[in-house]
N, C-alpha and C positions, 0 to 999 in steps of 0.2 A: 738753403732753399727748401720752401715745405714743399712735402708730396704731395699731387693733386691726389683728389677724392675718387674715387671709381666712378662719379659722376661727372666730373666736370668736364668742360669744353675739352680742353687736352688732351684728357684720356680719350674721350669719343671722337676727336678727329686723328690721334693716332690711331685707333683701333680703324676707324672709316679709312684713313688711306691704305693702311696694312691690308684692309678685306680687300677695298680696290686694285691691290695691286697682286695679290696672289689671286683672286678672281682673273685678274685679265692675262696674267701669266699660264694658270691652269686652263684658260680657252684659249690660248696660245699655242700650246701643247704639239694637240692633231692638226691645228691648221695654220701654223705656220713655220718658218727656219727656226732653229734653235739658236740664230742670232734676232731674231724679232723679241723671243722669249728670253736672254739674258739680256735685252737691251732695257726691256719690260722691266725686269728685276732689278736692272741697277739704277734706271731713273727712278724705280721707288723706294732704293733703297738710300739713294742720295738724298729724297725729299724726304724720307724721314729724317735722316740725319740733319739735314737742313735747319728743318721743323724743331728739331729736341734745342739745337745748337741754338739758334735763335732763341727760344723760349728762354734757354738759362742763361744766356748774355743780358739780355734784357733783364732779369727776374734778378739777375747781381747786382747791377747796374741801380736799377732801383732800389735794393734789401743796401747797398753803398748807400746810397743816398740818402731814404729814409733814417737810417745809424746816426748820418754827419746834418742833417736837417739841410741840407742844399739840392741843389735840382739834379736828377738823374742824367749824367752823363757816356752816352756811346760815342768810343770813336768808331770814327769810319774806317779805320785796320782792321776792327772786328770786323765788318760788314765785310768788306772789300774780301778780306781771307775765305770767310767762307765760301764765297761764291768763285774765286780763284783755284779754292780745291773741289769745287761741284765741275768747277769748267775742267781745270787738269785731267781727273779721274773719266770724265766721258771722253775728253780728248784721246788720250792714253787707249781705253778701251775701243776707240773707234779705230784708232791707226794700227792698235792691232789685231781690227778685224773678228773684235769678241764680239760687238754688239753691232746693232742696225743704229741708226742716228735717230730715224722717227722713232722710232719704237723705245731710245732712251728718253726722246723728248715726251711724249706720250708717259711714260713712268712719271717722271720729273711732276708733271701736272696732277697727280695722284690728290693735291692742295685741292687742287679746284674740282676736285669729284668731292673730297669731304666737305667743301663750304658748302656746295648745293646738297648734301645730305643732312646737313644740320638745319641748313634754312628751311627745307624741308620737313623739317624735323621739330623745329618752333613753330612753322605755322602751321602744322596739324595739332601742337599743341593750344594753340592760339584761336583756333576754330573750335577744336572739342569743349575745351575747358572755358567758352566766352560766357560773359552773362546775359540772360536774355533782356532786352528794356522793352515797358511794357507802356 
């Protein structure tokens, strides 16, 4: 599997969800329990995990396929698994009282802070960089 580029999508929505979530952890902090803020930490740190896990399932999956010249094949074990140890791990954490439940879900979403930071991100580029017609 090639490594992305210091530019690519990838890298910029890991880095975006990682600031997202030690942001909302570090203003966490003073003003709330310190199960709000490890709840914080761990749904961001499952969505990155998530995130990488996905990308390189997928990214084999394909780099297989490509190799054997037939169509990319995922099972559904993969998918299913991950999201059975994203559930386990908050489960686990909730019952024993390490983390809040919002505030892990809130982590968890850390995804959809980085997609509006990129789209926003394209369309500022999309506006500056337009050509004028005349």
């Amino acid at each position: 599997m090639p490594l992305p580029t210091s530019n690519s999508i990838d890298v910029r929505l890991m880095r975006t969800m990682a600031g997202a979530v030690a942001l909302a952890a570090i203003i966490s902090v003073p003003f709330a329990t310190w199960r709000v803020t490890t709840g914080l930490l761990l749904g961001g740190l499952l969505s990155l995990l998530n995130l990488h896990w996905m990308r390189s399932s997928i990214s084999a999956a394909f780099d297989m396929a490509l190799g054997r010249g037939t169509k990319p094949r995922i099972t559904v074990a993969h998918f299913v698994l991950r999201y059975l140890v994203v559930f386990a791990a908050v489960l686990t954490a909730y019952k024993l009282q390490i983390v809040s439940l919002s505030a892990t879900i809130v982590g968890l979403c850390s995804f959809v802070i980085a997609l509006f930071v990129e789209a926003l991100r394209e369309f500022y580029f999309v506006i500056i960089h337009r050509e004028e017609t005349r």
